[in-house]
C-alpha positions as CSV (number, residue, x, y, z in Angstrom):
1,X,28.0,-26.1,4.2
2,X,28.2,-27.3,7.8
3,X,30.6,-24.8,8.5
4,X,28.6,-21.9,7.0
5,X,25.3,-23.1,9.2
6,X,26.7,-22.2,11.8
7,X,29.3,-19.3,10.8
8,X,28.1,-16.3,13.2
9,X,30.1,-13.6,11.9
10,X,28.8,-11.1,9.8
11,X,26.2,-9.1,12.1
12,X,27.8,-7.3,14.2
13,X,24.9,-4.9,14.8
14,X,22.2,-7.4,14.4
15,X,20.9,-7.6,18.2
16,X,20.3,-4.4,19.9
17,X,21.4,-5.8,23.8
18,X,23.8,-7.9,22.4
19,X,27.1,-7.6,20.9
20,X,28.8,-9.3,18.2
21,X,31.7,-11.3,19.8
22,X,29.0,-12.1,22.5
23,X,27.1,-14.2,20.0
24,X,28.9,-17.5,20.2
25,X,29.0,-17.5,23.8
26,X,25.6,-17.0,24.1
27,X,24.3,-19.8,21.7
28,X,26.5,-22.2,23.3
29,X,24.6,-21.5,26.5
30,X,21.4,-21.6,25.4
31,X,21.7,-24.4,23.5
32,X,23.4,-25.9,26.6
33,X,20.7,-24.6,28.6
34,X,17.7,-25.6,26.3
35,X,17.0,-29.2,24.8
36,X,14.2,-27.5,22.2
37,X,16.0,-24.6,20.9
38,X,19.4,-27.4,20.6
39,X,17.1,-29.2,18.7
40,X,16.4,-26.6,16.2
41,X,19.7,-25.0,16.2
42,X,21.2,-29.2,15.4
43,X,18.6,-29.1,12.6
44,X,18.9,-25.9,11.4
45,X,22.1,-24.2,11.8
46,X,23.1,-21.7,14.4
47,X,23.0,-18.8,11.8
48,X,19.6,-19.5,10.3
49,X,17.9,-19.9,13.9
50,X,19.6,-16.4,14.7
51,X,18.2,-15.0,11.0
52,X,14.7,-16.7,12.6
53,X,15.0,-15.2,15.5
54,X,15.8,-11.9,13.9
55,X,12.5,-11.7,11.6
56,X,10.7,-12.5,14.5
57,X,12.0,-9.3,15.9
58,X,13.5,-11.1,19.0
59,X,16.4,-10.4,21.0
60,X,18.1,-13.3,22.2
61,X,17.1,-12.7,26.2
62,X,13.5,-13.4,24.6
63,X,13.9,-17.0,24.1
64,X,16.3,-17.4,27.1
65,X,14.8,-19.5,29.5
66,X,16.8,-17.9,32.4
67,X,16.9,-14.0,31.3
68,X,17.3,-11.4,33.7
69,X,14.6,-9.2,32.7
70,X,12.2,-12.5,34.1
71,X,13.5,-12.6,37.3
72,X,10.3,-11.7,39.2
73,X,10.3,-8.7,41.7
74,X,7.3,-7.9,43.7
75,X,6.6,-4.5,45.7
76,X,7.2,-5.4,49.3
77,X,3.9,-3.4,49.8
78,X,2.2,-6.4,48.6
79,X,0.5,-9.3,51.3
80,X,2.4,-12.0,52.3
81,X,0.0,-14.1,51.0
82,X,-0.4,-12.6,47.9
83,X,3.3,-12.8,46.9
84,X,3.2,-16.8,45.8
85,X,0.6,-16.2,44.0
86,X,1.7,-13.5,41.8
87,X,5.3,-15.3,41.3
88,X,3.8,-18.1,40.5
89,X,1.4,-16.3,37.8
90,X,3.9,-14.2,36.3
91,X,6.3,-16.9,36.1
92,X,3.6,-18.6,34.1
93,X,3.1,-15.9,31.4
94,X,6.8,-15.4,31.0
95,X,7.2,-19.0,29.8
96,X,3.7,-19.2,28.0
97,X,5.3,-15.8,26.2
98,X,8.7,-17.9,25.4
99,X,6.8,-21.3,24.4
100,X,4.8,-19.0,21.7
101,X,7.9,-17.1,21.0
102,X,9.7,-20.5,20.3
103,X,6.8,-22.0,17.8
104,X,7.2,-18.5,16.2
105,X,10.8,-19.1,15.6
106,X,10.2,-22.5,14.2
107,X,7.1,-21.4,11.9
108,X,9.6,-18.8,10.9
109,X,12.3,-21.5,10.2
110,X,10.6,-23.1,8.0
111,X,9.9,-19.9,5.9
112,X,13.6,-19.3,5.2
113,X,14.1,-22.4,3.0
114,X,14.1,-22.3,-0.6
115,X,11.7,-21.0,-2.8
116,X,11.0,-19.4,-6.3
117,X,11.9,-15.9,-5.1
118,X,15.0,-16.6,-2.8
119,X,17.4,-19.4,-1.9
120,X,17.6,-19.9,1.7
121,X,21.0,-18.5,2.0
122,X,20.3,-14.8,0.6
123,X,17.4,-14.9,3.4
124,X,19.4,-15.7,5.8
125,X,22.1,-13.3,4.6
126,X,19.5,-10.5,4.8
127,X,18.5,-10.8,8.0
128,X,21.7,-10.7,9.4
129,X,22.5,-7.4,7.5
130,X,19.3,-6.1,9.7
131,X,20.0,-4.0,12.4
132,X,18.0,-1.7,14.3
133,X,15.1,-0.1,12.3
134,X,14.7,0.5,9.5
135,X,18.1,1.7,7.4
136,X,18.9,2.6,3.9
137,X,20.7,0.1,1.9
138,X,24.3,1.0,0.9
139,X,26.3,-0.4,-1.6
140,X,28.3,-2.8,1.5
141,X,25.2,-3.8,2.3
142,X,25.3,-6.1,-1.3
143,X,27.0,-9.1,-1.6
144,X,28.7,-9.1,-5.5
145,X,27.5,-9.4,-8.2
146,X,28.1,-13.5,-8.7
147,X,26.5,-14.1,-5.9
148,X,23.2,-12.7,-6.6
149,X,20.1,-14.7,-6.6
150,X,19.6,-15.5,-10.2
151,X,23.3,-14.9,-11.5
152,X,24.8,-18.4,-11.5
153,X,22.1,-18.8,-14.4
154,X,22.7,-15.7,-15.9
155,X,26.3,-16.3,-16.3
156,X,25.8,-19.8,-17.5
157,X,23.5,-18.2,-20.1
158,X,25.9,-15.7,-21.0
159,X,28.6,-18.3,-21.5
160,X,26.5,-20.9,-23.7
161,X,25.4,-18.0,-25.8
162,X,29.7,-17.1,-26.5
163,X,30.0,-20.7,-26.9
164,X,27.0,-20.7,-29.3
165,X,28.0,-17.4,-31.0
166,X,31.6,-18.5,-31.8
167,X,30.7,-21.8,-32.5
168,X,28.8,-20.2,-34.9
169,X,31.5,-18.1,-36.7
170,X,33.6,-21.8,-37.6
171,X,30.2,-23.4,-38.6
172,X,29.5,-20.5,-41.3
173,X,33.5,-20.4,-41.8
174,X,33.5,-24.1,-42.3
175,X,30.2,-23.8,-44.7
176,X,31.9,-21.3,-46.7
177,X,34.9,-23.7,-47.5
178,X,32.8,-25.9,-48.3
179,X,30.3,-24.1,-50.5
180,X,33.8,-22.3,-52.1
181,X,35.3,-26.4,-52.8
182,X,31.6,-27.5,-53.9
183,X,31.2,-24.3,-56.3
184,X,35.0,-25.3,-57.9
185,X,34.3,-29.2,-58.4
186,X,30.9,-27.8,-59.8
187,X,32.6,-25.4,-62.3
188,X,35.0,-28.1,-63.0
189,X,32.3,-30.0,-63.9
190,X,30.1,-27.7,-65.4
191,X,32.8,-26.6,-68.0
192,X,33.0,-30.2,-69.2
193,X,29.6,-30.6,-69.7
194,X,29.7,-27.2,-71.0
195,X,32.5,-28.3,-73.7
196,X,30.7,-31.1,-74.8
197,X,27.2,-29.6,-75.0
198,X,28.9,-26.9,-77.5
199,X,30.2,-29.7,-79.4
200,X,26.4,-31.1,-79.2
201,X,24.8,-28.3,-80.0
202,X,26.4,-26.5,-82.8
203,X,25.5,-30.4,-84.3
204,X,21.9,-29.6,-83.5
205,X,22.0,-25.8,-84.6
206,X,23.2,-27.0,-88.1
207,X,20.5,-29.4,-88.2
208,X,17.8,-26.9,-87.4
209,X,18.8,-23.9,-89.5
210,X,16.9,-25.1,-92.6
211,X,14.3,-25.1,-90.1
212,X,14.5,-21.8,-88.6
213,X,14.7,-20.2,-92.2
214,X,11.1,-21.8,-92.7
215,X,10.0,-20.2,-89.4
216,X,11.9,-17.4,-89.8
217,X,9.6,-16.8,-93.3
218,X,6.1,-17.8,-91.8
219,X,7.3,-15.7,-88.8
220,X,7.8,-12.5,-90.8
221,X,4.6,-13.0,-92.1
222,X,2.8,-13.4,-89.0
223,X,4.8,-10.4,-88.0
224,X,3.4,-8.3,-91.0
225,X,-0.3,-9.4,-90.3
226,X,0.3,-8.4,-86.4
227,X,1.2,-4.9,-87.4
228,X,-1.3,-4.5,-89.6
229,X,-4.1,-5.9,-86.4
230,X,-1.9,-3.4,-83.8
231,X,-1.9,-0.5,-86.5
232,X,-6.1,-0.6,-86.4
233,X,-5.9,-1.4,-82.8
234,X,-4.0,1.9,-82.3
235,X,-6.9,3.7,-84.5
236,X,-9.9,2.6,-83.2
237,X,-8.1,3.2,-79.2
238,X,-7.4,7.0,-80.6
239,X,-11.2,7.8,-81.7
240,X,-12.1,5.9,-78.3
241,X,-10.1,8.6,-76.3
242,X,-10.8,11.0,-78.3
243,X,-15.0,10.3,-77.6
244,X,-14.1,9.9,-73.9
245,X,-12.4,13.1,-73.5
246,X,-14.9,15.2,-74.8
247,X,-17.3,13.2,-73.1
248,X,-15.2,14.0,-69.8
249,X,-15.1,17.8,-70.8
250,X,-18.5,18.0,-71.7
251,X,-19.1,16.8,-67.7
252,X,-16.8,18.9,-66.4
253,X,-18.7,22.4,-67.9
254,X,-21.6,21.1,-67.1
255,X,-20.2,20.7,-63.5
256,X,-19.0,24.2,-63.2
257,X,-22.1,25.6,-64.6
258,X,-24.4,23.7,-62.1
259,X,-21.9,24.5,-59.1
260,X,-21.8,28.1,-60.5
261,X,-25.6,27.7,-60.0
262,X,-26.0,26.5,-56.9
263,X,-23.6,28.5,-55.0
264,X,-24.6,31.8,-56.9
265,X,-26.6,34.3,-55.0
266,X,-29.5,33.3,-57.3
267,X,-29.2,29.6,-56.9
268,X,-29.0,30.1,-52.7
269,X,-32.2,32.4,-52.8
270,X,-33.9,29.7,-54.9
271,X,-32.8,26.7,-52.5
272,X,-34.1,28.9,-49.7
273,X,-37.4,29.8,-50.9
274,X,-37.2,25.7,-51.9
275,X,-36.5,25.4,-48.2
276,X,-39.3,27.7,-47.0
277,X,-42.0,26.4,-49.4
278,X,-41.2,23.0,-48.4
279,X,-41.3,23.9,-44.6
280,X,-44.5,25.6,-44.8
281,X,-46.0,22.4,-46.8
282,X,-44.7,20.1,-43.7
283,X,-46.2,22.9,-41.1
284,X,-49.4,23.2,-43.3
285,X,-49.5,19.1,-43.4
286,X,-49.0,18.5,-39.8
287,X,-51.9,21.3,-38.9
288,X,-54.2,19.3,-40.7
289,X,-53.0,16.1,-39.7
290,X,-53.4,17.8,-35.9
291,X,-57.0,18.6,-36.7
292,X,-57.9,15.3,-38.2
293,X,-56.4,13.8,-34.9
294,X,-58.5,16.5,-32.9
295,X,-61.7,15.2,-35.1
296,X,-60.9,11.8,-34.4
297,X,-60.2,12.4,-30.6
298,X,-63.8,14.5,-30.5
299,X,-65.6,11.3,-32.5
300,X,-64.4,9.2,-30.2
301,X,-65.3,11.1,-26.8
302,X,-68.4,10.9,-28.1
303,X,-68.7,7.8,-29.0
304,X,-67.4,7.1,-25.1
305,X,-70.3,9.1,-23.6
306,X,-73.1,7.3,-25.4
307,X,-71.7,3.9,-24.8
308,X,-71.3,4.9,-20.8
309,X,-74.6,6.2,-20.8
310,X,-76.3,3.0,-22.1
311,X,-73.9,1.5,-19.5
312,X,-75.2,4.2,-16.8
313,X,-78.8,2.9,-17.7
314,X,-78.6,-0.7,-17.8
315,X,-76.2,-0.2,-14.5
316,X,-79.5,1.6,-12.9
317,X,-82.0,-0.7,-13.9
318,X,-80.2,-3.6,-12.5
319,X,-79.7,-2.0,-9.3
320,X,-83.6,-1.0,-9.1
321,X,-84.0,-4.2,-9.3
322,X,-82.0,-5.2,-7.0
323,X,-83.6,-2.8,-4.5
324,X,-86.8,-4.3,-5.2
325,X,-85.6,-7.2,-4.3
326,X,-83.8,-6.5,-1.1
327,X,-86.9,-4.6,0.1
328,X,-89.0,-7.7,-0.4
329,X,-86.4,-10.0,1.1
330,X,-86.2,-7.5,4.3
331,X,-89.7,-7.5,4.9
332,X,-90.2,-10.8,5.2
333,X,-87.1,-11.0,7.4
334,X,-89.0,-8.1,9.4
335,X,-91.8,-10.3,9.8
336,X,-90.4,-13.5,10.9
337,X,-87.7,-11.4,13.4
338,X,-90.9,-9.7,14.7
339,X,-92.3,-13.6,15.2
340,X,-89.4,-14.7,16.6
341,X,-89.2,-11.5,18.8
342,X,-92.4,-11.8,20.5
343,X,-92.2,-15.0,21.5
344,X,-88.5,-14.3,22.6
345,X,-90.4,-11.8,25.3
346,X,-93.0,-13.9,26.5
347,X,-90.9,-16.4,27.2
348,X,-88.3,-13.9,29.1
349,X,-91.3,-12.4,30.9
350,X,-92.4,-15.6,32.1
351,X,-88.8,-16.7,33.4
352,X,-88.3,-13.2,34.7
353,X,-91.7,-13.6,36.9
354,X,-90.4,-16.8,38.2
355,X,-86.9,-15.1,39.0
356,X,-88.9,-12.5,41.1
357,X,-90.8,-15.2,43.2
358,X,-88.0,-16.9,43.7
359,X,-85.4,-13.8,44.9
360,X,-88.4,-12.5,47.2
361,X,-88.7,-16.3,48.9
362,X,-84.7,-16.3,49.3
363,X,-84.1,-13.0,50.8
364,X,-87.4,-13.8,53.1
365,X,-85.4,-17.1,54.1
366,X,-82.2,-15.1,54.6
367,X,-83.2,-12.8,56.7
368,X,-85.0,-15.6,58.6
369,X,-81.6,-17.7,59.1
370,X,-79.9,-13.8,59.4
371,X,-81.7,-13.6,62.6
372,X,-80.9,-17.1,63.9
373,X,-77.2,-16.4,63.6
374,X,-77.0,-12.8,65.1
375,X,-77.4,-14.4,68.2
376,X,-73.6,-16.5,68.2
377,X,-71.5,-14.3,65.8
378,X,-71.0,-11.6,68.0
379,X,-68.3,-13.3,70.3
380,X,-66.8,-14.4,67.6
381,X,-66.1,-11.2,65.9
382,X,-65.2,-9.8,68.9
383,X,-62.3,-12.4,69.5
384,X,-61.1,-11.9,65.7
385,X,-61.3,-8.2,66.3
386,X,-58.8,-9.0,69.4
387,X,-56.2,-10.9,67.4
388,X,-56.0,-8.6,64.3
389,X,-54.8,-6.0,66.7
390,X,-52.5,-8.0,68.5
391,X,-50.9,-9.0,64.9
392,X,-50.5,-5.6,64.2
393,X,-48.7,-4.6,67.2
394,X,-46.4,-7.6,66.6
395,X,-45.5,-6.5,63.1
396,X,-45.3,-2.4,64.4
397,X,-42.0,-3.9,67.1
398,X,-41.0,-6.6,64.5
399,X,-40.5,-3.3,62.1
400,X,-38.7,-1.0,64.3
401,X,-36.6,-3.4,65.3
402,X,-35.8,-4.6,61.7
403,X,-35.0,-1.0,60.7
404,X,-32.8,-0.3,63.8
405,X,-30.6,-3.2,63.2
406,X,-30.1,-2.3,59.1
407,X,-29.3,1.4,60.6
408,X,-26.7,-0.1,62.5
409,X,-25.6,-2.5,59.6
410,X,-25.2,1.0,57.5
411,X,-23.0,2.2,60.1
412,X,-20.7,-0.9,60.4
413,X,-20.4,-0.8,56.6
414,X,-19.7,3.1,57.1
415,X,-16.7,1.9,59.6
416,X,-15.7,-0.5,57.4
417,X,-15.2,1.0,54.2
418,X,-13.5,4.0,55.7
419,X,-11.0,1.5,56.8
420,X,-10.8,-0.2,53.3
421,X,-10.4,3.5,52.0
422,X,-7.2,3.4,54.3
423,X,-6.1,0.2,53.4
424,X,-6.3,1.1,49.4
425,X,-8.6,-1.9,48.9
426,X,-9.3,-1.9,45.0
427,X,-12.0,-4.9,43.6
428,X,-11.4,-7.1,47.0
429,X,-7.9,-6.5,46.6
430,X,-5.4,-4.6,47.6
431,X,-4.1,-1.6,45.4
432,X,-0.4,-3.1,45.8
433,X,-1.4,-6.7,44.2
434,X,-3.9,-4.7,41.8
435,X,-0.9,-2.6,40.0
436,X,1.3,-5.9,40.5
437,X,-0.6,-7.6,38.4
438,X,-2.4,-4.9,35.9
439,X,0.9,-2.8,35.4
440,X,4.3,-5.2,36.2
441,X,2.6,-8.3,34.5
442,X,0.2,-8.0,32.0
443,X,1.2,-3.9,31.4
444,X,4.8,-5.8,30.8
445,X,3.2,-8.9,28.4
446,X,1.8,-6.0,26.1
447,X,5.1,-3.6,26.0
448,X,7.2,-6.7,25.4
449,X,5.0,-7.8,23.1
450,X,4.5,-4.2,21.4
451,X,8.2,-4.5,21.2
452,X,8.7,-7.4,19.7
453,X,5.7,-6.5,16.3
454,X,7.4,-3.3,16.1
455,X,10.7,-4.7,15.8
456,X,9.5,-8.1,13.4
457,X,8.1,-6.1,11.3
458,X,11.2,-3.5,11.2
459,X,13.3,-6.9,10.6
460,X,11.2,-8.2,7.9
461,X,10.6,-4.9,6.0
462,X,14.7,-4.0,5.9
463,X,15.1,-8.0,4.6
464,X,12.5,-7.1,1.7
465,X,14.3,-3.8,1.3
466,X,17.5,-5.3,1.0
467,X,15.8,-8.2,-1.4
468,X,14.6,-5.6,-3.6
469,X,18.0,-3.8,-3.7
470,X,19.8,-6.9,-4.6
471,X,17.3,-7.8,-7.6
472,X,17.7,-4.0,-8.8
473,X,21.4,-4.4,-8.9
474,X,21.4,-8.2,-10.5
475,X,18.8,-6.7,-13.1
476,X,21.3,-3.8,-13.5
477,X,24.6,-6.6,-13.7
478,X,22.4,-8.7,-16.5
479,X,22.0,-5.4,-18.6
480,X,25.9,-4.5,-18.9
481,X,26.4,-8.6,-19.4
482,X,23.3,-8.0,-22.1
483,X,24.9,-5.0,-23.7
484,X,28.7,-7.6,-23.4
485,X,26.8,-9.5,-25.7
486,X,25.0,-7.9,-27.9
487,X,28.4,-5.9,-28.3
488,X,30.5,-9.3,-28.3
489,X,27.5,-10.7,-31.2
490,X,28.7,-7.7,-33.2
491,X,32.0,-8.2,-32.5
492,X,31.8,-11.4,-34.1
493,X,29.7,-10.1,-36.8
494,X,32.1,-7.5,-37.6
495,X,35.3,-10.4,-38.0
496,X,32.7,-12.7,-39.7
497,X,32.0,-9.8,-42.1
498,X,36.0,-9.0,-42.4
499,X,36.5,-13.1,-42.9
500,X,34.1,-13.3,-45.3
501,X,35.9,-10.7,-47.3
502,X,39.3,-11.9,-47.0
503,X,37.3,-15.3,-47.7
504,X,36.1,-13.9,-51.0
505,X,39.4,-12.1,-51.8
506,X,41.4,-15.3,-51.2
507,X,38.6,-17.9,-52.9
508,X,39.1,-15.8,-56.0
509,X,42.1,-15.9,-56.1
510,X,42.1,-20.3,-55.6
511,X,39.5,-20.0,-58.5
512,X,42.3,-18.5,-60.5
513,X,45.0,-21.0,-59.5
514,X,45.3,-24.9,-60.6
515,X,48.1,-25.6,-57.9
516,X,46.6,-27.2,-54.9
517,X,49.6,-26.2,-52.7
518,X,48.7,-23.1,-53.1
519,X,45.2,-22.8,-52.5
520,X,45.8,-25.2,-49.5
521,X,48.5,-22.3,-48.4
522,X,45.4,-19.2,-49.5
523,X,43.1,-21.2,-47.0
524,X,45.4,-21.7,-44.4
525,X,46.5,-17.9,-44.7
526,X,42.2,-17.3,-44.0
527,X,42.5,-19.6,-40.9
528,X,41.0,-22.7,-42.5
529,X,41.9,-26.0,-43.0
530,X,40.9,-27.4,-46.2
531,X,38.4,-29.5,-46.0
532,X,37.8,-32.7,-47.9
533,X,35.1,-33.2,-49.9
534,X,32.7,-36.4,-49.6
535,X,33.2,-38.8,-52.5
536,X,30.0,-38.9,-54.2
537,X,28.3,-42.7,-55.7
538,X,29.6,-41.8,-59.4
539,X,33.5,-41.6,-57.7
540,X,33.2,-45.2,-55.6
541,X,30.8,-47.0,-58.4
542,X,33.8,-45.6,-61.6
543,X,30.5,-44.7,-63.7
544,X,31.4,-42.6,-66.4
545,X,30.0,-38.6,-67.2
546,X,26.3,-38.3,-68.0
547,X,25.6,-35.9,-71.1
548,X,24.3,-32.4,-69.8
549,X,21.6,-32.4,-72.6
């Protein structure tokens, strides 16, 4: 089993940039080279971490740790000081990319053992058939029929049901020598028994016969009374039929005469003027039943009216009431507002008049104190006058000189990005590092990972094609070992039949013969040893014959 872990022939197309005789070579240098990918090649087997590696649609320079296609390369366009950088980044992805590319593996390890679909070897064995793409399955492609998932079982079945067929044909063969040697010692014994119950009875007969003459006489008499009963039986059942069938023909003409009747011209005029008659009833019945329902309808609209014209009435007279009412009740508010009102006005008249004396004495003082002040605020706003205006022309130079300098700013920025236009500046880099790192490293992650789904799912969809194929063709092997049997179970049927015959022929002829060598000779002639019948308790105990009546 060992060996076959880590057999790696059979693929010699399996690995598109590798070949086949390269395949040992290079898993002794990875492993070499790799303490985690030894690890799972020690507990795996070489040949299921390839078949892994396979349905993960990996090449083996994937999961190489030193691989050419990862050597790093860098344009020489690139800044110095940008060159460690990208190195060290890209170096970075290519082992993140491995890492995930190893759990992968390992997930997919552990998805190639047993299960109730597949052993583990006919997964392995189909991934090592893939090669690139997907290909059509050929009839090299499948491994023989005993070695078929499902097949060791099949045969086995097949083989217990031989075994249980043929085991079959001596069980009925043995039962039928045995049945034939019962049937004989029973005959043998029957005829005794036979013998002696002649010898009994034809004692017995003698003594009834006197008997049977007595009930031979009261017999013929019952007999004579019995035909005499059946006789009037027989009379009385021939008026009965007699009665019933003219009964029954009297039914049948008047059947034909009322058919002839009703499907007569005559008897269809009548039905349809029937028909018609009855029709105009219903119409005539459902007019009147319409006008009755009109009558009601009219009744009851009236009835309606008066009752919302009370309602109209009563509805009025509680609203002139209400009126009343509200007129009252507004009045009196009128009256009270009016009250209220007028002595709202006196009041604000009075205030207002005190409001008036009181503006008139302020604006006299104000104008008093206005006076008094004239005389010292004119300096002042002179001086305030002077120092808005020397603000202003602060802020006026402060201005120009502000928008001067942000001209000149606009025209450095001018300078510089013309020169950042020369140097292909892209995102505060420079164009070189920009396609380094969009294009050569994360451009690259995406084809190789591309790559690798595209050719996964290649690998697992030829392993499910070639899974399919093998169950078609180990269904197709169990029909022909199906039809082996059932023609094998007729077979046997057809020398059981022939047996059974010959076992018939030759157990007649033992019936016929008292000389034991002989029929031992008849039944070793059918292919049977004679069996030897069980002593029963009557043999061992010495008890003598029972009488058979």
């Amino acid at each position: 089993m060992a060996a076959m872990e880590n057999n790696l022939t059979g693929g010699p197309r399996m690995f598109a940039t590798m070949q086949a005789d390269q395949l040992n070579a290079t898993t002794g240098s990875l492993a070499n080279a790799d303490q985690q990918l030894a690890g799972l090649m020690n507990k795996h087997g070489a040949r299921k971490f390839w078949a892994a590696v396979k349905s993960q649609g990996l090449e083996p320079e994937d999961i190489d740790m030193a691989a050419r296609k990862d050597q790093i390369q860098v344009d020489s366009n690139v800044p110095e000081a940008g060159v460690a950088q990208i190195k060290a980044h890209r170096g970075k992805i290519w082992e993140d990319l491995r890492q995930s590319r190893m759990r992968d593996v390992e997930t997919a390890l552990e998805g190639l053992n047993d299960d109730v679909h597949s052993t583990s070897a006919d997964k392995i064995r189909r991934y090592w058939k893939c090669e690139k793409g997907i290909n059509p399955v050929t009839q090299a492609d499948l491994p023989s029929v005993d070695q078929l998932g499902g097949m060791e079982k099949f045969n086995e079945m097949q083989a217990k049901t031989q075994a249980k067929v043929k085991a079959e044909q001596v069980r009925k063969a043995t039962a039928l020598g045995m049945d034939f040697l019962m049937e004989k010692k029973q005959r043998e014994v029957a005829d005794a028994k036979v013998a002696a119950f002649e010898k009994r009875i034809a004692e017995y007969k003698k003594e009834q016969a006197e008997t049977w003459k007595q009930k031979k006489i009261l017999a013929e008499k019952a007999t004579e009374k019995r035909q005499g009963d059946a006789a009037k039986a027989a009379a009385v059942r021939a008026k009965w039929e007699d009665e019933t069938e003219a009964e029954l023909w009297d039914r049948f003409s008047g059947a034909r005469a009322r058919r002839a009747h009703k499907y007569s011209p005559e008897g269809l005029r009548a039905k349809l003027e029937a028909n018609k008659a009855k029709r105009m009833a219903a119409f005539d019945q459902a007019t009147l039943l319409e006008e009755q329902l009109l009558e009601t309808l009219e009744d009851r609209r009236i009835a309606c009216e008066e009752r919302l014209e009370v309602r109209r009435q009563e509805v009025e007279e509680r609203l002139a009431n209400q009126r009343a009412a509200s007129q009252a009740s507004f009045q009196k508010r009128q009256v009270v507002i009016h009250a209220k009102t007028t002595e709202w006005v006196e009041n604000k008249l009075s205030e207002h008049a005190k409001f008036k004396q009181h503006v008139d004495d302020s604006r006299d003082q104000y104008e008093k104190n206005l006076k008094e002040k004239s005389k010292s605020t004119g300096d002042i706003r002179k001086k305030a006058t002077d120092k808005v205006n020397t603000i202003k022309e602060r802020i006026r130079k402060e201005t120009g000189q502000s928008n001067s300098d942000l001209m000149e700013r606009h025209a450095a920025a001018d300078e510089r990005r013309e020169i950042l236009n020369g140097m292909r500046f892209k995102n505060e880099n420079d164009i070189y590092t920009y396609r380094e790192m969009k294009h050569h490293t994360f451009g690259e992650l995406v084809n190789r990972r591309n790559t690798e789904i595209k050719r996964r799912n290649d690998a697992q969809q030829q392993a499910s094609i070639y899974g399919i194929a093998e169950r078609k063709a180990a269904s197709a092997a169990q029909d022909i070992g199906k039809m082996n049997i059932r023609k094998c179970r007729a077979e046997i049927s057809k020398q059981s039949l022939t047996l059974m015959d010959k076992a018939a022929e030759g157990f007649l002829k033992i019936q016929s013969e008292p000389d034991e060598n002989k029929v031992i000779a008849t039944m070793n002639a059918m292919g049977f040893d004679m069996p030897v019948l069980p002593k029963t308790d009557e043999e061992e105990g010495g008890e003598g014959e029972k009488g058979a009546f």
